[in-house]
C-alpha positions as a LaTeX table, in Angstrom:
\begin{tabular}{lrrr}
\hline
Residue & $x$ (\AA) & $y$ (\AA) & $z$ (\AA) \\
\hline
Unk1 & 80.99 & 108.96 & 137.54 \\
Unk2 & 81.93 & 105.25 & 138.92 \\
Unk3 & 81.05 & 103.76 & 136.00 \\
Unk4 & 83.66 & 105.61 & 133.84 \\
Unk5 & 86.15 & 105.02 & 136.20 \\
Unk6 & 85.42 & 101.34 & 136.35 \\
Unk7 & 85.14 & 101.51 & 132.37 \\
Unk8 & 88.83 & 102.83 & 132.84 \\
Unk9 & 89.87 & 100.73 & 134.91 \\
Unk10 & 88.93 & 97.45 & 132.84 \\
Unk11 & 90.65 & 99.13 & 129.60 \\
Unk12 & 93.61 & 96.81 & 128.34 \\
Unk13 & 96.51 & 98.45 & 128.75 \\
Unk14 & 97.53 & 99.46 & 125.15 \\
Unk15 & 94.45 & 100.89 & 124.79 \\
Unk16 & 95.25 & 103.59 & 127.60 \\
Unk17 & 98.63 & 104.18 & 126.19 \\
Unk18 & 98.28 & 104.13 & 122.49 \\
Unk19 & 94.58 & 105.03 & 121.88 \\
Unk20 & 92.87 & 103.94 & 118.71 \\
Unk21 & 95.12 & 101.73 & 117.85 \\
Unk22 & 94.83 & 98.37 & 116.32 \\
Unk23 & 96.79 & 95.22 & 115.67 \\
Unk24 & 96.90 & 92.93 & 112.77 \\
Unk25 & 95.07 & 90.24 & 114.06 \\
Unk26 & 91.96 & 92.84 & 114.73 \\
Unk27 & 92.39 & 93.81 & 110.99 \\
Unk28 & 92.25 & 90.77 & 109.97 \\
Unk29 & 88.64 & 89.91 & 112.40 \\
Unk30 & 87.10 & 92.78 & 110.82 \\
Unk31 & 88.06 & 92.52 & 106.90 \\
Unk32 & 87.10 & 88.78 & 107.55 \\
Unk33 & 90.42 & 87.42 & 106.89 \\
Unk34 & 93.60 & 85.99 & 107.95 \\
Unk35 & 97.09 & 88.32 & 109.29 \\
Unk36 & 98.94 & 87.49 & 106.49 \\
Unk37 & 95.91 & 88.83 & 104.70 \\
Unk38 & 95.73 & 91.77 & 107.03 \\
Unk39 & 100.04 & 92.43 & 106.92 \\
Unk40 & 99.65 & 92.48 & 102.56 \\
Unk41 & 96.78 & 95.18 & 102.84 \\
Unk42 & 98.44 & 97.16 & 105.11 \\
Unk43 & 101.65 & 97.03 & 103.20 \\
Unk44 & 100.06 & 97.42 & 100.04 \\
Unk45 & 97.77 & 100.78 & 101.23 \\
Unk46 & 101.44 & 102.03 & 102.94 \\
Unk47 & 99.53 & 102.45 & 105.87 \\
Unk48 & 101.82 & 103.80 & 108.88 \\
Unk49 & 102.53 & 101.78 & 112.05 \\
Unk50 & 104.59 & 101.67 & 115.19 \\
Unk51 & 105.84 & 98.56 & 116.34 \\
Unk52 & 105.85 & 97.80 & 120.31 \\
Unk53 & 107.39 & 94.74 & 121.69 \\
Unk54 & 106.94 & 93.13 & 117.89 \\
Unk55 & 103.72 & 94.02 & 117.74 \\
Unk56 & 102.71 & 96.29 & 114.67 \\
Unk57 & 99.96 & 98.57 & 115.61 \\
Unk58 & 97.97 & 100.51 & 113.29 \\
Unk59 & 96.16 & 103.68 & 113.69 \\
Unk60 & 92.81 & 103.02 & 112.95 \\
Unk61 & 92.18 & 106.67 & 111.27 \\
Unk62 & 94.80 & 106.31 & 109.04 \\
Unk63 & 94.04 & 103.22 & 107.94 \\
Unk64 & 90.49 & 103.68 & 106.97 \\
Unk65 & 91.28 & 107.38 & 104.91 \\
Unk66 & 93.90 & 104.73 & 103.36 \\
Unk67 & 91.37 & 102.41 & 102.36 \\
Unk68 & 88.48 & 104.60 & 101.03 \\
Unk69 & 91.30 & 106.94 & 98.90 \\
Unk70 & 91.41 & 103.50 & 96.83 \\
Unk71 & 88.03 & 103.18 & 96.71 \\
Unk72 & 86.69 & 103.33 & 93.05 \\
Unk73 & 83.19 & 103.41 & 91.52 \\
Unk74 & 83.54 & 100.18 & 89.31 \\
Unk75 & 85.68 & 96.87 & 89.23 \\
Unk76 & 89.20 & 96.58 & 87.71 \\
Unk77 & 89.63 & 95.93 & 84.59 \\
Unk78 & 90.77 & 92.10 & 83.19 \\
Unk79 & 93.80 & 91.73 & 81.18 \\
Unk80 & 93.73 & 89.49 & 78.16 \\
Unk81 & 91.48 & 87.77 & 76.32 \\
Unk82 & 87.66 & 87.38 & 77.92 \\
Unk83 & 86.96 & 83.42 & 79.01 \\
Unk84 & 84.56 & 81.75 & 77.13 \\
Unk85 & 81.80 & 80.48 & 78.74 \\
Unk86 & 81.59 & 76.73 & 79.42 \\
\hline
\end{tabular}
């Protein structure tokens, strides 16, 4: 029982408040990119967010059911003419 108290205890304090949610810069760590990166997918996938002290944060549900709704079984399609190989 100490040990979730302690647990608790060391939890940053957004995380007690606003539970399971996530800024850019942790977007961007786990897509393996930068926040600018991480700000145009967000925008782009009109993902929610709440912004605290000019921090956008990011529920983490929401923005995975936002990703895998685009999620499609083969690449996009190329405009134009195919490139010759060199």
């Amino acid at each position: 029982m100490q040990q979730t108290e302690e647990a608790q205890g060391t939890q940053a304090p957004r995380d007690r408040l606003l539970p399971n949610r996530i800024t850019l810069q942790e977007i961007a760590e786990e897509i393996g990119g930068c926040e600018r990166s991480a700000r145009n997918l967000a925008e782009h996938l009109k993902v929610p967010f709440i912004k605290v002290v000019g921090t956008r944060l990011y529920d983490r549900a929401k923005l995975r059911a936002a990703l895998l709704a685009t999620e499609t079984g083969q690449a996009p399609r190329r405009r134009g003419r195919p490139r010759r190989a060199a």
